[in-house]
DRENMIGU-948939 format. One line per field, with one value per residue (C-alpha): x, y, z; residue number from 0; residue in three letters. Coordinates in pm, whole numbers. Example, Ala and Ser with C-alpha at 12.3 -4.5 7.8 and 13.67 -1.06 7.14 Angstrom:
<nodes>
xx = 1230,1367
yy = -450,-106
zz = 780,714
num = 0,1
residuo = ALA,SER
</nodes>
This chain:
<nodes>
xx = 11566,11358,11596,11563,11751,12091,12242,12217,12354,12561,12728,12962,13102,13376,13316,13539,13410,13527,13540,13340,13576,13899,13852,14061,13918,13739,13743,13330,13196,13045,12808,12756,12646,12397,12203,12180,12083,11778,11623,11771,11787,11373,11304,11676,11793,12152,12324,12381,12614,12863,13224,13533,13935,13930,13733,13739,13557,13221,13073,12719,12588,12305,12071,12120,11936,11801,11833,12026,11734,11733,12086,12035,11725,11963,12243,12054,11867,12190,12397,12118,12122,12496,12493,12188,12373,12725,12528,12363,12680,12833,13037,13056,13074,13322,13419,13780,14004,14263,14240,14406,14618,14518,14794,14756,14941,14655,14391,14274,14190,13852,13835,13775,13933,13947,14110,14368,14430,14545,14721,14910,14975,15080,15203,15323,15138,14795,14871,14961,14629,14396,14199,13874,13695,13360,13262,13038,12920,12801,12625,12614,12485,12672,13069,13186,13024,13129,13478,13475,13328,13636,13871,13692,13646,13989,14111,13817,14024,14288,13968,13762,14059,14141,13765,13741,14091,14016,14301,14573,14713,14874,14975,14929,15149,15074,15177,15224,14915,14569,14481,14692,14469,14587,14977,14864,14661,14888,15176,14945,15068,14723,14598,14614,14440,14347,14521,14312,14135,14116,13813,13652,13858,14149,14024,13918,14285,14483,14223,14276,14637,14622,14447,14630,14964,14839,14932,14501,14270,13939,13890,13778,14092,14219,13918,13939,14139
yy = 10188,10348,10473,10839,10761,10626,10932,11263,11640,11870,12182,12414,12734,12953,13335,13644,13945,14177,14589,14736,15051,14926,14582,14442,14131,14267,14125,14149,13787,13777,14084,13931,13565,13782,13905,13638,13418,13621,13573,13189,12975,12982,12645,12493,12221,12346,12713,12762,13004,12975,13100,12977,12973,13337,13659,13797,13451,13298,12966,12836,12479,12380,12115,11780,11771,11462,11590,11849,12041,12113,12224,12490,12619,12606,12734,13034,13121,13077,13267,13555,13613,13604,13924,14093,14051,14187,14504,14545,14571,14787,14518,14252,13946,13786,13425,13270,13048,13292,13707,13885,14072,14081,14040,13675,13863,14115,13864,13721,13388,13362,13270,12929,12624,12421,12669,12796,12422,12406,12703,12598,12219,12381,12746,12923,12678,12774,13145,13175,12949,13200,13046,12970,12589,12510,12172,11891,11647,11315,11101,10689,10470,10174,10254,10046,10144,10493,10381,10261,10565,10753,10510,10563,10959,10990,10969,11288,11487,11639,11696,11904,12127,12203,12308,12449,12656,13023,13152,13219,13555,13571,13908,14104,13860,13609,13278,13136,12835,12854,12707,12879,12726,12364,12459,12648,12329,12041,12199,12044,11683,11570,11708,11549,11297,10946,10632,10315,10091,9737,9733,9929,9771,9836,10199,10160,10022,10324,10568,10318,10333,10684,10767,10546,10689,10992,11177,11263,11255,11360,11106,11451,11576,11316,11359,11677,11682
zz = 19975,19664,19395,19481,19814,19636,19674,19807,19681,19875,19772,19958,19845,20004,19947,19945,20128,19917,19989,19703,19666,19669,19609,19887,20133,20421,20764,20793,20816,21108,21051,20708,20819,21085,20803,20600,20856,20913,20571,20539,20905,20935,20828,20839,21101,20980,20951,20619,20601,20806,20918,20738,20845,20755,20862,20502,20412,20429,20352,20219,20217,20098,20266,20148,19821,19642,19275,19052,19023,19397,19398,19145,19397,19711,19552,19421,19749,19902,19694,19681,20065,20086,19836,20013,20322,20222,20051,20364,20509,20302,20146,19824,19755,19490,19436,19295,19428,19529,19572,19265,19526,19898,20121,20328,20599,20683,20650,21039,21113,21282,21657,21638,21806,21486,21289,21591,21650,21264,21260,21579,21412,21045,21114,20783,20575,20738,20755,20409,20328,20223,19954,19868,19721,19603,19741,19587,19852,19713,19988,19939,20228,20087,20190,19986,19660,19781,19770,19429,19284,19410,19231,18954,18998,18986,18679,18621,18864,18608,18336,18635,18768,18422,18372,18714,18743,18799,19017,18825,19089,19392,19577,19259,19042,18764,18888,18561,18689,18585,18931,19218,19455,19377,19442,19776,19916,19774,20009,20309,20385,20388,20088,19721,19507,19725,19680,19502,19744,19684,19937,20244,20470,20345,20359,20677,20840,20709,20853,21221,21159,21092,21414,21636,21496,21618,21215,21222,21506,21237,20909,20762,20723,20481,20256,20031,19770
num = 0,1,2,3,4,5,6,7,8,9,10,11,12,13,14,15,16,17,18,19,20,21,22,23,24,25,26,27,28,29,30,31,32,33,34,35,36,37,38,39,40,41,42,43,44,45,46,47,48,49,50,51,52,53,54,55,56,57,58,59,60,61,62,63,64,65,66,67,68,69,70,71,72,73,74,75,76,77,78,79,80,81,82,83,84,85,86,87,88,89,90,91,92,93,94,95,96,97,98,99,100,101,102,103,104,105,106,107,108,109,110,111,112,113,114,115,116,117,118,119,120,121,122,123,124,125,126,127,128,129,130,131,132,133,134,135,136,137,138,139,140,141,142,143,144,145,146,147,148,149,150,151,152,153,154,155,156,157,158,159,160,161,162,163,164,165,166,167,168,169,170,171,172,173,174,175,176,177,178,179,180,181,182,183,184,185,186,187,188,189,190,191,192,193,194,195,196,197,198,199,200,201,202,203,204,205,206,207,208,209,210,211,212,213,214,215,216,217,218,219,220,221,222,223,224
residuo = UNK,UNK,UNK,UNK,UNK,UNK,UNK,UNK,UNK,UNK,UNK,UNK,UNK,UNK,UNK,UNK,UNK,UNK,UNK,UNK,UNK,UNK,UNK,UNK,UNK,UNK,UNK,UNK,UNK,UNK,UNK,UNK,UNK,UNK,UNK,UNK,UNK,UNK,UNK,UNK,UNK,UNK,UNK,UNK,UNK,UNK,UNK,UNK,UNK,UNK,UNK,UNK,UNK,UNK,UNK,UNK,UNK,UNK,UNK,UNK,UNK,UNK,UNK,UNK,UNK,UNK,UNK,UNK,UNK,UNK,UNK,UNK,UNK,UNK,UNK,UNK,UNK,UNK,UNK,UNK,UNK,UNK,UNK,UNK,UNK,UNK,UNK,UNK,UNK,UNK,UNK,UNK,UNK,UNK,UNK,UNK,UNK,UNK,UNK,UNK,UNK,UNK,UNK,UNK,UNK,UNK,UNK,UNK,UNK,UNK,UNK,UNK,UNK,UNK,UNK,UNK,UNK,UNK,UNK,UNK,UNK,UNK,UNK,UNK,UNK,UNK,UNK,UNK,UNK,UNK,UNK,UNK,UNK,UNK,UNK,UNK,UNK,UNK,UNK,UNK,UNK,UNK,UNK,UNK,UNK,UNK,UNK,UNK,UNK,UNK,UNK,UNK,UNK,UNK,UNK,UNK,UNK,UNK,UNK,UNK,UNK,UNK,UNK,UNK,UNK,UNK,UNK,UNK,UNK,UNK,UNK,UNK,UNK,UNK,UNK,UNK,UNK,UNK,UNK,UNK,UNK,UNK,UNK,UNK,UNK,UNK,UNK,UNK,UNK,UNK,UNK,UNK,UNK,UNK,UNK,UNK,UNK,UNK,UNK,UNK,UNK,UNK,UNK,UNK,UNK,UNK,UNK,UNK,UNK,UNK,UNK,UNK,UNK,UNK,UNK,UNK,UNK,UNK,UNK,UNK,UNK,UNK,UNK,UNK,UNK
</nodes>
């Protein structure tokens, strides 16, 4: 392995579609993602935009990129079709971790089996979940070593919410948090900062036990914090 392939760069970023006159969310991803996916899918193994838990909502992710440099390019191709497309249908894009003042009760969850499997599994929780993330992917082909950069990452965590926070609104109130997001996705029983890990195995046994209990049937779902 030649040092360029020690890790790998992905990013994903959660989008409000936003109505340009009044400013509510608007229920228009899928005519959104059909637009952009006509100036972005040409060369792509992947769809890079995508649907999210939400209709008012839509995702990008890059490719997986081998250097920061490459991530700015993706991002910014990314990002620029998203906007072209939501113009082109007469809508906006904004991005925050929460909406100022949308109602979560008018918002509909896209007709997915993932997403009506969650909602059925966490009911209030997932219908009051309308928020939005931006994702950084970092890709190791040694577990292990992956496992002890997360120890280490986590004493970060507290430092990059506090530089990150940007939702400090919910329904039209001011929650009195910088990050509203973090309060709405720490009520999910899955969700928080990881444990330490003495080793990979040790990882590896909760995720079994975790499974065979039956309390996850995906290892994704324990990994987002």
């Amino acid at each position: 392995m030649n040092e360029s392939e020690e890790f790998t760069i992905g990013v994903e970023e959660e989008y409000q579609i936003i109505d340009p006159q009044t400013r509510e969310l608007c229920g228009k991803a899928e005519q959104i993602i059909n637009y952009a996916k006509e100036n972005l899918e040409e060369n792509s193994e992947q769809d890079l935009i995508q649907p999210e838990m939400y209709r008012s909502q839509v995702e990008i992710a890059t490719v997986v990129c081998q250097s920061l440099a490459e991530v700015r390019q993706e991002l910014s191709r990314c990002r620029q079709a998203v906007i072209d497309a939501a113009e082109k249908s007469g809508k906006a894009i904004a991005a925050a971790g929460t909406h100022p003042f949308s109602d979560w009760r008018e918002q509909e969850i896209t007709p997915k089996t993932r997403y009506r499997n969650l909602e059925s599994e966490f009911k209030q929780l997932i219908s009051e979940l309308v928020i939005f993330g931006n994702h950084v992917h970092i890709g190791f082909s040694d577990r292990p070593l992956a496992l002890q950069v997360i120890n280490r990452a986590r004493i970060w965590l507290p430092v990059l919410l506090a530089l990150s926070a940007n939702s400090p609104f919910w329904l039209g109130q001011e929650t009195g948090y910088a990050s509203y997001r973090t309060e709405m996705w720490t009520r999910l029983p899955l969700a928080g900062q990881p444990q330490i890990f003495t080793d990979y195995q040790e990882y590896q046994t909760l995720i079994d036990d975790l499974i065979s209990s039956g309390a996850i049937d995906d290892p994704i779902l324990i990994t987002h914090v």
